[in-house]
Backbone as CSV, one residue per row, in Angstrom:
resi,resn,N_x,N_y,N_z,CA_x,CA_y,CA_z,C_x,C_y,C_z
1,UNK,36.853,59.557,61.758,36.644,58.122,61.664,37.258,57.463,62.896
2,UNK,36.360,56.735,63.317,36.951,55.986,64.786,38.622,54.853,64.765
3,UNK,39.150,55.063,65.098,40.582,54.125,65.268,40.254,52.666,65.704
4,UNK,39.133,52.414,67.015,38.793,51.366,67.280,38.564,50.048,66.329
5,UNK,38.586,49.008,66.232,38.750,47.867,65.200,38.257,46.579,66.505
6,UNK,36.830,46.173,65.688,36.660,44.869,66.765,37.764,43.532,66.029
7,UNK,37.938,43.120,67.474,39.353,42.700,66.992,38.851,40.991,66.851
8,UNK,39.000,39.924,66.626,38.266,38.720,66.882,39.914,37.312,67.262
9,UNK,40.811,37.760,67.795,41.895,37.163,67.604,41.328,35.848,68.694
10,UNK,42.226,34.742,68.613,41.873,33.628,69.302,40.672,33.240,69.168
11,UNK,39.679,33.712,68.765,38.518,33.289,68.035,38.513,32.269,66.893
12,UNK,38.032,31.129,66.719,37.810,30.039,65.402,35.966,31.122,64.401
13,UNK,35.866,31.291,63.136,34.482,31.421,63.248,34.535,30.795,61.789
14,UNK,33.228,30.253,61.480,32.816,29.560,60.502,32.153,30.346,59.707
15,UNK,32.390,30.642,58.230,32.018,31.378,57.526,31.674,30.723,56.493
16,UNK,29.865,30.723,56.172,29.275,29.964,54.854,29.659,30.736,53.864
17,UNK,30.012,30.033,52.532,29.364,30.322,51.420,30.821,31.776,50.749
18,UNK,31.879,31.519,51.506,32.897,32.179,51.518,33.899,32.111,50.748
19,UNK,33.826,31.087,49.835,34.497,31.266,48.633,34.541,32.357,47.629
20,UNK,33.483,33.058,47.714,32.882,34.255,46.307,32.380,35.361,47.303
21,UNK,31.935,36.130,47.023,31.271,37.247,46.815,31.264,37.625,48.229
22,UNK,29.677,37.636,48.354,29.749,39.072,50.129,30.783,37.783,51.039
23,UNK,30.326,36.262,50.969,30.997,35.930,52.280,32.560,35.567,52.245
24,UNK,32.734,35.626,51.050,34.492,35.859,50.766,34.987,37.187,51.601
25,UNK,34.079,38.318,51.074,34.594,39.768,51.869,34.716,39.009,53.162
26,UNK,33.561,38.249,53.594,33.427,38.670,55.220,34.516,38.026,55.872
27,UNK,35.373,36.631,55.334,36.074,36.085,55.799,37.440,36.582,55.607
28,UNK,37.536,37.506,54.249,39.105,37.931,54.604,38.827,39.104,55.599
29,UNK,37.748,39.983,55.860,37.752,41.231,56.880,38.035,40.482,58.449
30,UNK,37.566,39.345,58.570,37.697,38.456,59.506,38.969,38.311,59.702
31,UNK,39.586,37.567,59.029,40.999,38.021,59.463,41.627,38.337,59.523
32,UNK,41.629,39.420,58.904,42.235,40.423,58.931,42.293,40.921,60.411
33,UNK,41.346,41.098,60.837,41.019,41.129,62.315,41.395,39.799,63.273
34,UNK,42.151,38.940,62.965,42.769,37.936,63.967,41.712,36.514,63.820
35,UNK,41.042,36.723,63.669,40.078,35.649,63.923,40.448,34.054,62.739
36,UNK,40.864,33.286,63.588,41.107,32.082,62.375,39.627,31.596,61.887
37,UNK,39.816,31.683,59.996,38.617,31.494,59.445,38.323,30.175,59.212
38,UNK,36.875,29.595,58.873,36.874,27.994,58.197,36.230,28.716,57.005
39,UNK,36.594,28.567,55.686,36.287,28.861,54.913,35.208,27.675,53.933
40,UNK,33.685,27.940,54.363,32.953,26.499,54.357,32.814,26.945,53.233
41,UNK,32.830,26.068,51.751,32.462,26.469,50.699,32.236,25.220,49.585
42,UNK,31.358,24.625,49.063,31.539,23.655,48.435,31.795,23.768,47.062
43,UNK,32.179,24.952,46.728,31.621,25.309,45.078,31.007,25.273,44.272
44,UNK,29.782,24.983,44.701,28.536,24.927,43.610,27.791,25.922,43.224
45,UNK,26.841,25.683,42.329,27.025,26.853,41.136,25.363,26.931,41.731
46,UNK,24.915,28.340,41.669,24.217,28.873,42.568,22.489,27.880,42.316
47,UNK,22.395,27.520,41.155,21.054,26.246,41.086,21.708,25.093,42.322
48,UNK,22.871,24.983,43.009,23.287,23.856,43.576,23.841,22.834,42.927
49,UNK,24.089,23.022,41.546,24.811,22.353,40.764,25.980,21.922,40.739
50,UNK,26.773,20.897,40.445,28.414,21.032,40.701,29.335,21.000,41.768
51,UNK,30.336,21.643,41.893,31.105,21.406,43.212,32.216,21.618,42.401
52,UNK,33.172,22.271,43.164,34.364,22.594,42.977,35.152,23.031,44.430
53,UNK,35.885,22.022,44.764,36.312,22.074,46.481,37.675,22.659,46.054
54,UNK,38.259,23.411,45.081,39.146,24.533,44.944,38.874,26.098,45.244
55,UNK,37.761,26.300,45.074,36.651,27.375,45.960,37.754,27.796,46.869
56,UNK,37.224,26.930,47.717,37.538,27.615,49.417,38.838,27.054,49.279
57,UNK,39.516,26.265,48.870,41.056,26.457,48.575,41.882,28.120,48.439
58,UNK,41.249,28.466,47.543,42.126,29.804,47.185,41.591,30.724,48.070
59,UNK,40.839,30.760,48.769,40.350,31.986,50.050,40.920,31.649,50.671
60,UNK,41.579,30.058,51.158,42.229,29.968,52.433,43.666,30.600,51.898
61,UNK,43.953,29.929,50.744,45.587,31.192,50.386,45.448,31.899,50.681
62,UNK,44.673,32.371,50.006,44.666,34.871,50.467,44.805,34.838,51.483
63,UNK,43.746,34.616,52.412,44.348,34.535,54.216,45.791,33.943,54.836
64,UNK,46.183,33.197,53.988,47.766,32.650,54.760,49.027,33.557,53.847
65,UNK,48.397,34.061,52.850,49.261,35.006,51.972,49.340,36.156,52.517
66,UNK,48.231,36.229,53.381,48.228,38.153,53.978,48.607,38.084,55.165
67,UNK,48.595,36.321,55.715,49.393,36.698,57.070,48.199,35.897,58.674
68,UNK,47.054,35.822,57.380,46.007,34.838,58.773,46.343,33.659,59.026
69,UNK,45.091,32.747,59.555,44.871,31.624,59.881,43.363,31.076,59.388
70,UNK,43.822,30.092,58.438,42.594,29.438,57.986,42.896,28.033,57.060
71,UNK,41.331,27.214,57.526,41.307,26.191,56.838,39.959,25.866,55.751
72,UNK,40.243,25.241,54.529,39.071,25.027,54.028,38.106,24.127,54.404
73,UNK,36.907,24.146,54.027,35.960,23.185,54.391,34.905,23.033,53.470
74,UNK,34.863,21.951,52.826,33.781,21.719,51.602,32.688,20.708,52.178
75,UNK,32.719,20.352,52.961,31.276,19.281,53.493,29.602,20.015,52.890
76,UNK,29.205,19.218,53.103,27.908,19.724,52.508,26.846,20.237,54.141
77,UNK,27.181,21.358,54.542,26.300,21.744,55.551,24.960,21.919,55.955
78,UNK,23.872,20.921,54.842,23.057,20.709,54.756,22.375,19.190,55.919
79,UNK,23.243,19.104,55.942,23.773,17.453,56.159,24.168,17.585,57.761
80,UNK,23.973,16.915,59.290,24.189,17.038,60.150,25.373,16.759,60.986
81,UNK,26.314,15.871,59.948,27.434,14.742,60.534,28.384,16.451,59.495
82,UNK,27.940,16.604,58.249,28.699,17.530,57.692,28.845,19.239,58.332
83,UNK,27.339,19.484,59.094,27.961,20.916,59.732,28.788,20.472,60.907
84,UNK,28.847,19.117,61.785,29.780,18.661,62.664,30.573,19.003,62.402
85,UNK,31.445,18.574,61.557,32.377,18.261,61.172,32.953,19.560,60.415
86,UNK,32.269,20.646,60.170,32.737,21.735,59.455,33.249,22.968,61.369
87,UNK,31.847,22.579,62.276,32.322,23.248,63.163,33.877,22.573,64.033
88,UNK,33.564,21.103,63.787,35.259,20.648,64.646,36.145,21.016,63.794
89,UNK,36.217,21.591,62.953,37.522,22.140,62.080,38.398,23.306,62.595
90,UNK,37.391,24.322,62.832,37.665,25.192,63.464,38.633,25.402,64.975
């Protein structure tokens, strides 16, 4: 098995939908690897229903609990002023 590890440190990257499931993985593997995450997540329930902006709250813990860098972001990235504003976070 290779030792090499792409590393992403000093890097900001924006990660949709990262509260739950595959893009939760992808954002703690992210930093795990250095890279400070935005954890964009609005919490809504997969019809688009709802909202729960505690979501991406507790992904940004795990990452500052294990030792990363990250902030949440609940804007609605549908919306043009809202993916702005999700990428100036970063």
């Amino acid at each position: 098995m290779p030792t090499d590890e792409v590393r992403f440190d000093g890097r900001a990257i924006l990660v949709t939908g990262s509260g739950r499931g595959l893009g939760r993985s992808h954002a703690m593997l992210l930093a795990s690897r250095g890279a400070k995450v935005v954890v964009a997540d609005s919490g809504v329930n997969v019809d688009g229903s709802g909202g729960d902006a505690s979501v991406a709250k507790l992904v940004v813990d795990e990452i500052r609990t294990a030792g990363g860098e990250a902030v949440a972001c609940d804007v609605n990235l549908a919306d043009e002023q809202g993916a702005r504003s999700a990428a100036a976070s970063g």
